[in-house]
VOBA-1610 file (N, C-alpha, C; in pm, whole numbers, padded with zeros to 5 digits, always signed):
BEGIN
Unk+05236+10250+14715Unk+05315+10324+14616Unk+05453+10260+14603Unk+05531+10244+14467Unk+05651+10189+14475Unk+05711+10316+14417Unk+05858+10325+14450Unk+05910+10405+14360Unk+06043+10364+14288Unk+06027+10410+14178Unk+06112+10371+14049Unk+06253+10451+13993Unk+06362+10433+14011Unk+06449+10453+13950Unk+06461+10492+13814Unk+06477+10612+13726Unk+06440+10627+13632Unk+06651+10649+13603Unk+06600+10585+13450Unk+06759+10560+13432Unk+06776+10588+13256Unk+06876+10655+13179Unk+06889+10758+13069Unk+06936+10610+12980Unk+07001+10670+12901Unk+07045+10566+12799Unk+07159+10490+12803Unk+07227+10563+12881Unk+07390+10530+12904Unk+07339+10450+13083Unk+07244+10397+13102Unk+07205+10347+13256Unk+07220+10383+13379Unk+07263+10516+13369Unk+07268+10607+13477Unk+07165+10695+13537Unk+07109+10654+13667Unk+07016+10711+13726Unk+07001+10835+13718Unk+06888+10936+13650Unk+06853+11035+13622Unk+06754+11118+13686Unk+06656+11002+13763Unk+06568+11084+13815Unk+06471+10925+13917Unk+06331+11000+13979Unk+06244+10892+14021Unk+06148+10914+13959Unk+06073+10796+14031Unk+05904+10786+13934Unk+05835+10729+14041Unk+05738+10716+14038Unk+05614+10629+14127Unk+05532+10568+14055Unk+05498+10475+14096Unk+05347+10354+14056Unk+05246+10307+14177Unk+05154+10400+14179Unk+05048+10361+14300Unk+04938+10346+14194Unk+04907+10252+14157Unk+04804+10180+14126Unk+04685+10102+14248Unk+04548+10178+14192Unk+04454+10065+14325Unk+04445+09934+14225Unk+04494+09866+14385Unk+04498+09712+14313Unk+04360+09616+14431Unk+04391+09546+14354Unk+04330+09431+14417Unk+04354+09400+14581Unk+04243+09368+14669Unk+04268+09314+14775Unk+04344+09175+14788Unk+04494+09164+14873Unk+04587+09065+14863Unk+04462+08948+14858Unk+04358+08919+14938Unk+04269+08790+14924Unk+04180+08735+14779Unk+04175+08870+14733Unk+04127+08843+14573Unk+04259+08810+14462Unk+04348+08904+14472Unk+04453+08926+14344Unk+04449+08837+14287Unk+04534+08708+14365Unk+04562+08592+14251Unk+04459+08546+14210Unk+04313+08541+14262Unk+04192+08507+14148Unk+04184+08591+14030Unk+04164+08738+14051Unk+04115+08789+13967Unk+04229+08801+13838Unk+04344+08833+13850Unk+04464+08795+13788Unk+04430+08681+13720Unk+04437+08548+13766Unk+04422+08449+13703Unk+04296+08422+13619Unk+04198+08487+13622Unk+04061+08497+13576Unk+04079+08555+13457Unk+04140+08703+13453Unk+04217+08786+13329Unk+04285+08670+13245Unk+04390+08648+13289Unk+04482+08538+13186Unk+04414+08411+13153Unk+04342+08376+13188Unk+04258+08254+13162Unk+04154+08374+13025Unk+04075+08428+13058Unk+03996+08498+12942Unk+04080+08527+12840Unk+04224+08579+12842Unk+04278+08679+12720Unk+04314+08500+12615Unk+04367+08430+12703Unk+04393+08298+12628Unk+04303+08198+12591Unk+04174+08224+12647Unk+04089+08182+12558Unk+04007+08230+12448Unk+04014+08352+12484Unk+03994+08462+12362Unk+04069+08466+12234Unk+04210+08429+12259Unk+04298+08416+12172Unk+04274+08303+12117Unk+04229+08189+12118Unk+04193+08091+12094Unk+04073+08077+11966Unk+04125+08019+11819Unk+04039+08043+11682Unk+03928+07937+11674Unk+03918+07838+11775Unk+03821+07737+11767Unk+03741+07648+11635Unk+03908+07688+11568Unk+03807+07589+11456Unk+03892+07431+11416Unk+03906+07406+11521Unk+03911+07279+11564Unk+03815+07159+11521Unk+03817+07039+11402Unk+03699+07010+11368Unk+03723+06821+11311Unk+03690+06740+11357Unk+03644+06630+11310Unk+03522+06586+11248Unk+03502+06470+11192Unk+03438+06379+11124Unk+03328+06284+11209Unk+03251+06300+11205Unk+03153+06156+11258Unk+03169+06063+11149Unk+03069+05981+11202Unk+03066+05872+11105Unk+02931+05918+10972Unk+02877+05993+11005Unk+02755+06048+10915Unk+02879+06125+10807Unk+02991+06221+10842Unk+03014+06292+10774Unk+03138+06217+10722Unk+03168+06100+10780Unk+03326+06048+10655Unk+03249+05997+10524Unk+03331+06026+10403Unk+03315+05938+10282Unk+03261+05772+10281Unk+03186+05768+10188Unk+03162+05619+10176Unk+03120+05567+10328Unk+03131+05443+10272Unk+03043+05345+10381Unk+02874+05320+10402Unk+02872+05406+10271Unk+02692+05352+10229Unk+02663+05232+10228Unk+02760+05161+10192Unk+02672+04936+10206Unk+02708+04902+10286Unk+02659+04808+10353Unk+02676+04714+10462Unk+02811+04611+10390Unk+02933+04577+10469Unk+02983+04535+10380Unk+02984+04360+10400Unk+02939+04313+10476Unk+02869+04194+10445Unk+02773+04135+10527Unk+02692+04033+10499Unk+02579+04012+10489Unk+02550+04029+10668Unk+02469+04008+10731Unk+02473+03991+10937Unk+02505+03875+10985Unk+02433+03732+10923Unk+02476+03623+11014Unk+02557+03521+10881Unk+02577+03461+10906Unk+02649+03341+10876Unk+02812+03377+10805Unk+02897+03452+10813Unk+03003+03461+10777Unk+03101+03442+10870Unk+03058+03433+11044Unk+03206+03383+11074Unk+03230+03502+11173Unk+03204+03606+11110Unk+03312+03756+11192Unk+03171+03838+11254Unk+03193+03953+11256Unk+03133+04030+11366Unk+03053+04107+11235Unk+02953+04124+11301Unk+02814+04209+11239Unk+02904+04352+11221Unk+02852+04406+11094Unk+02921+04502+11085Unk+02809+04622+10988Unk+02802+04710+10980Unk+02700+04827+10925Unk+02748+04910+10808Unk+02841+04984+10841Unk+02977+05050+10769Unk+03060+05015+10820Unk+03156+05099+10639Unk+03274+05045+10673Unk+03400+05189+10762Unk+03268+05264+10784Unk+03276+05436+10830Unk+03258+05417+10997Unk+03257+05306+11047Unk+03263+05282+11180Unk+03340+05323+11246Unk+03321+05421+11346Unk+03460+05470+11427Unk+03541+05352+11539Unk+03444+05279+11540Unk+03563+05124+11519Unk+03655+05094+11410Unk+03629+05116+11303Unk+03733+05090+11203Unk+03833+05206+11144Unk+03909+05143+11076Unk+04059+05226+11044Unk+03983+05337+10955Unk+03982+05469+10944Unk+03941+05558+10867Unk+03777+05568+10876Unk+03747+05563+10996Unk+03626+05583+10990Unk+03625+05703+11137Unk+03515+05747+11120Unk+03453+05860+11227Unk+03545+05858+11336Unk+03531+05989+11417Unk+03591+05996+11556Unk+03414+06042+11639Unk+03490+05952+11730Unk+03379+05974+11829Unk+03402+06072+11982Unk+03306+06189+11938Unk+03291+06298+12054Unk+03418+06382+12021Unk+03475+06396+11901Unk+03598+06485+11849Unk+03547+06628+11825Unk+03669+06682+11835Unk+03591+06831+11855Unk+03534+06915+11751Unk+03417+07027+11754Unk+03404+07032+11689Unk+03411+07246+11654Unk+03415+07324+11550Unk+03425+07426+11540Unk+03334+07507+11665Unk+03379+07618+11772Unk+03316+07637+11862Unk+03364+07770+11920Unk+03292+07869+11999Unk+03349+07976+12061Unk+03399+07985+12226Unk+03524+08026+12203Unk+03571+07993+12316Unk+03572+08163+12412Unk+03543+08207+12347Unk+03483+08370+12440Unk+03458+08361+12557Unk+03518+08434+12635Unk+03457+08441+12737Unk+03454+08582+12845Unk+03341+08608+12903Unk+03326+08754+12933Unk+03402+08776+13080Unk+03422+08900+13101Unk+03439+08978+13242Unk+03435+09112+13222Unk+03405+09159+13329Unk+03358+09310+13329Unk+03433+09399+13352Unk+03453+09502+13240Unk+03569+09626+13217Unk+03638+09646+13300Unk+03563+09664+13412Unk+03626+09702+13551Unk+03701+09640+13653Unk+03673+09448+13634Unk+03736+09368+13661Unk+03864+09361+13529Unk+03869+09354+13462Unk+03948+09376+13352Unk+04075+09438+13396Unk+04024+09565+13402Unk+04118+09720+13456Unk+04181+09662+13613Unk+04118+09608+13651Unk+04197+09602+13780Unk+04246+09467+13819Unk+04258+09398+13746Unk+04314+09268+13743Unk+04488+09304+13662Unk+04455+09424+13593Unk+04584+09427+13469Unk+04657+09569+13595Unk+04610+09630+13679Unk+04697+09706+13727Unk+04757+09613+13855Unk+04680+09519+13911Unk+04727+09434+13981Unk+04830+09377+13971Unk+04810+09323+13827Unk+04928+09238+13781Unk+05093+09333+13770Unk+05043+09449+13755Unk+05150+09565+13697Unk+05236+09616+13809Unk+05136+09617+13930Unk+05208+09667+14082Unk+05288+09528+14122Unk+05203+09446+14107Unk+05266+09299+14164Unk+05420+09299+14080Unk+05443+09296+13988Unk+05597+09325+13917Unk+05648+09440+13945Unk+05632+09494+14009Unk+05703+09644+14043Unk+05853+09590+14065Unk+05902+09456+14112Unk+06032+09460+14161Unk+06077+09434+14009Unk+06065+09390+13920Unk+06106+09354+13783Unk+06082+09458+13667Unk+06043+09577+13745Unk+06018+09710+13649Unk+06135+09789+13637Unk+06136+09826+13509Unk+06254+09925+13496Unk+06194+10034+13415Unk+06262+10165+13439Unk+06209+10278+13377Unk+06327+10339+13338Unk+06319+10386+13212Unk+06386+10475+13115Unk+06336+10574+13019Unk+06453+10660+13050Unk+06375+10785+12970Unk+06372+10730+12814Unk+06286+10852+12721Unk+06271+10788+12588Unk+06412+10802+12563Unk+06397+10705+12445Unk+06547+10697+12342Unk+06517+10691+12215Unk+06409+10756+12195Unk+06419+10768+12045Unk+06514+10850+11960Unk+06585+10936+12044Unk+06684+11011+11976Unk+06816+10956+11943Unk+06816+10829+12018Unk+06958+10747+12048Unk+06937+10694+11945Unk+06810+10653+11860Unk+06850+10484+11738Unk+06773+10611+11655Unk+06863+10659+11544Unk+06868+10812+11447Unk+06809+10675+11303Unk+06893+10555+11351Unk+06831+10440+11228Unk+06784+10314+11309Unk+06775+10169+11211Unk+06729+10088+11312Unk+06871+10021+11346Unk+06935+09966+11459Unk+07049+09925+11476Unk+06963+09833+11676Unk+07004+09727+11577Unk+06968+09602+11706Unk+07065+09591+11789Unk+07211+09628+11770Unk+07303+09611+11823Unk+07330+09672+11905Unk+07285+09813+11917Unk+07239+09939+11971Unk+07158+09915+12116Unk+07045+09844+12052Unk+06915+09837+12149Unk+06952+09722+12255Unk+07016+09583+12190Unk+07045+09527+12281Unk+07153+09595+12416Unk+07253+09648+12344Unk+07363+09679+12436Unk+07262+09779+12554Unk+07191+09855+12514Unk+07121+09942+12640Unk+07058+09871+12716Unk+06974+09743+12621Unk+06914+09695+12737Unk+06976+09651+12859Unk+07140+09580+12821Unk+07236+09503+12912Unk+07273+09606+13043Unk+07268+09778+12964Unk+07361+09853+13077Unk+07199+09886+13187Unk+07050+09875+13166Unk+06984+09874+13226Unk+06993+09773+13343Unk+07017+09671+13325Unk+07047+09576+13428Unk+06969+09452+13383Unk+06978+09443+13276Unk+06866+09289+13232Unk+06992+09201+13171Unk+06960+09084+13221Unk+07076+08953+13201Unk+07038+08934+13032Unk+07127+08911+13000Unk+07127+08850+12851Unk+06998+08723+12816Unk+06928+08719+12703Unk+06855+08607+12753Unk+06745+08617+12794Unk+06695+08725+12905Unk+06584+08752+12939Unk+06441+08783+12861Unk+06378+08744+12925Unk+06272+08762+12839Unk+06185+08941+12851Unk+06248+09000+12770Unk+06191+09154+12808Unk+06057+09236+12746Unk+05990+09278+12817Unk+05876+09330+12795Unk+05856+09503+12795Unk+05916+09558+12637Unk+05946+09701+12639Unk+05795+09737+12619Unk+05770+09852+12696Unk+05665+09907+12694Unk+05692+10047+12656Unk+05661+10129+12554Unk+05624+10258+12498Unk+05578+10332+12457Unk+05523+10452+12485Unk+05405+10539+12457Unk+05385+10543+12333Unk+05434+10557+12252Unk+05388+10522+12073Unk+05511+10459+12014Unk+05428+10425+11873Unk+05490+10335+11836Unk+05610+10428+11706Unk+05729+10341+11696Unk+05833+10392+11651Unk+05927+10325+11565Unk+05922+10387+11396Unk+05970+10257+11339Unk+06115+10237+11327Unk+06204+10274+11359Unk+06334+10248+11431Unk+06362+10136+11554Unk+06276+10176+11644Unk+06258+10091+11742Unk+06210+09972+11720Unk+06116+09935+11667Unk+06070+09827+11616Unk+06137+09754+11517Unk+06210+09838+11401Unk+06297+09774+11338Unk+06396+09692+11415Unk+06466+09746+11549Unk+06561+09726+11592Unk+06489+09617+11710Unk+06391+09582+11750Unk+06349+09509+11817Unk+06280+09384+11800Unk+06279+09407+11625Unk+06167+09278+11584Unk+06280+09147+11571Unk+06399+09166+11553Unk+06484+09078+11492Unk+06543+08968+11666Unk+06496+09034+11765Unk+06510+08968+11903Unk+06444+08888+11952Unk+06375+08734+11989Unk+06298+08725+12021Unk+06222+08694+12169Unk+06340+08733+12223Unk+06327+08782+12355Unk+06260+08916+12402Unk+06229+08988+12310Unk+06201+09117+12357Unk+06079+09114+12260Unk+06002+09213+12338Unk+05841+09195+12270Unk+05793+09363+12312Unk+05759+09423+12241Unk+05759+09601+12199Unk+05595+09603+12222Unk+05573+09685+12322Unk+05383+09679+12263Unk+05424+09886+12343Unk+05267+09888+12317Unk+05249+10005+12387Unk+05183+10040+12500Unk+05150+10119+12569Unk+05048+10118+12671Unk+04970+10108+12645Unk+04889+10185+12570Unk+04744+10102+12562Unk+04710+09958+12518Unk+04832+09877+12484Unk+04802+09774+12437Unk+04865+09666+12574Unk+04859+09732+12615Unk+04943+09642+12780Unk+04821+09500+12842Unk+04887+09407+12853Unk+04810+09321+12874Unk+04838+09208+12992Unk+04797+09127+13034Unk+04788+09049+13171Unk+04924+08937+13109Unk+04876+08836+13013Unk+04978+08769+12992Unk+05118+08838+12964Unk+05137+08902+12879Unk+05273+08984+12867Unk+05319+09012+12997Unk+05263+09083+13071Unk+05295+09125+13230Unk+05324+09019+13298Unk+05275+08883+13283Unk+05347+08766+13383Unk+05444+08700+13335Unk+05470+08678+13181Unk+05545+08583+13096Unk+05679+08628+13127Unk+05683+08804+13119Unk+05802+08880+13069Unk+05913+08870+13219Unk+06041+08818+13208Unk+06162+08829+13311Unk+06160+09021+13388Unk+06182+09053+13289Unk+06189+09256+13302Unk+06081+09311+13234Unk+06045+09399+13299Unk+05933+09498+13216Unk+06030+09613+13230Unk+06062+09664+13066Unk+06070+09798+13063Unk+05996+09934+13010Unk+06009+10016+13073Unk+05897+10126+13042Unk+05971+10193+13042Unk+05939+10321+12943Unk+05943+10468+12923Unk+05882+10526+12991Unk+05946+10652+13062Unk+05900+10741+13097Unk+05774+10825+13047Unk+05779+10833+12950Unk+05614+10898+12862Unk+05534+10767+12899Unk+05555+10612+12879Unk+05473+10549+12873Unk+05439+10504+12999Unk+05463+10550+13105Unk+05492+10538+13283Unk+05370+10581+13297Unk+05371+10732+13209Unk+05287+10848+13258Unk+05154+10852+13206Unk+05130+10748+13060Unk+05034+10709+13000Unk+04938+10591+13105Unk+05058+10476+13157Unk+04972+10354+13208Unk+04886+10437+13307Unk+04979+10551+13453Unk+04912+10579+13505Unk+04775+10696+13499Unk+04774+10721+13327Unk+04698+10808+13305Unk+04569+10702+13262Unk+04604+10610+13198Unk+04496+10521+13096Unk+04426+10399+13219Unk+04500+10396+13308Unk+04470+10313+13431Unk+04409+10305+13562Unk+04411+10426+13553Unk+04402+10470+13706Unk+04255+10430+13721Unk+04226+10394+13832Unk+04103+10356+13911Unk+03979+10456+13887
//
């Protein structure tokens, strides 16, 4: 179990929280972790990646000169992936890069990853009442009195989505807004700070739990 400092808008400690997530056995984690982020990024991956043989470049239907007596090298086409503008050989071709693991490895690879950052977690109550419009200037300054260095790469996490907040967060590109249910393995390792809401604290450990 870790426990969490829960801190208001003005960055003043307000209350605690806990995160006991069942995680991974320390001898598995970093596999199964790394197994997760290896799938989500190849998943993410559009595979339509695509070259030419020599069957499929333009032209090069004639032989372009005769086989023996000219001097130079026997030649077939002029679509030879020996020659300039002709075929690639063994280039890639449109393909699925999918790849499976099981829900349950899934689920517990992503709470793994979530306990393992516990020292880089921060919790705050909501503030949707604080940004009445969208004001970036706003959102940054709270993030600073939370305790995150300028610069950082921050990973706000919140129970629903909010178009103030997002207004005020899209224009950063250090900071990256998702929700809990959309919480994911790469985000969780990339991000310097993870911050969470209190509602959305209470969601991970509701949507997560073992």
């Amino acid at each position: 179990m870790v426990d969490c400092v829960i801190r208001n808008w003005q960055g003043e400690e307000v209350g605690k929280a806990d995160l006991d997530l069942a995680v991974a056995q320390d001898e598995n984690a970093s596999h199964i972790v790394h197994r997760a982020l290896v799938r989500q990024m190849a998943n993410a991956r559009q595979g339509t990646a695509s070259t030419k043989t020599r069957a499929e470049v333009r032209g090069g239907g004639r032989k372009p000169w005769r086989q023996k007596g000219t001097g130079r090298a026997r030649a077939g086409s002029i679509r030879s992936p020996l020659w300039r503008g002709g075929g690639v050989i063994f280039g890639p071709k449109p393909r699925d890069y999918q790849t499976k693991m099981n829900r349950k490895e899934r689920r517990l690879a992503l709470r793994t990853a979530l306990q393992g950052r516990a020292d880089d977690l921060i919790v705050v109550e909501s503030f949707s009442e604080n940004l009445q419009r969208p004001r970036t200037k706003d959102l940054v300054a709270a993030i600073g009195r939370w305790g995150v260095e300028a610069n950082s790469k921050v990973l706000l996490v919140v129970g629903q989505r909010e178009e103030n907040l997002e207004l005020s967060a899209r224009n950063v590109p250090s900071i990256k807004l998702i929700t809990a249910g959309n919480l994911n393995v790469y985000d969780l390792l990339i991000a310097d700070h993870i911050l969470v809401t209190a509602p959305a604290l209470d969601s991970i450990k509701e949507i997560y739990r073992a």
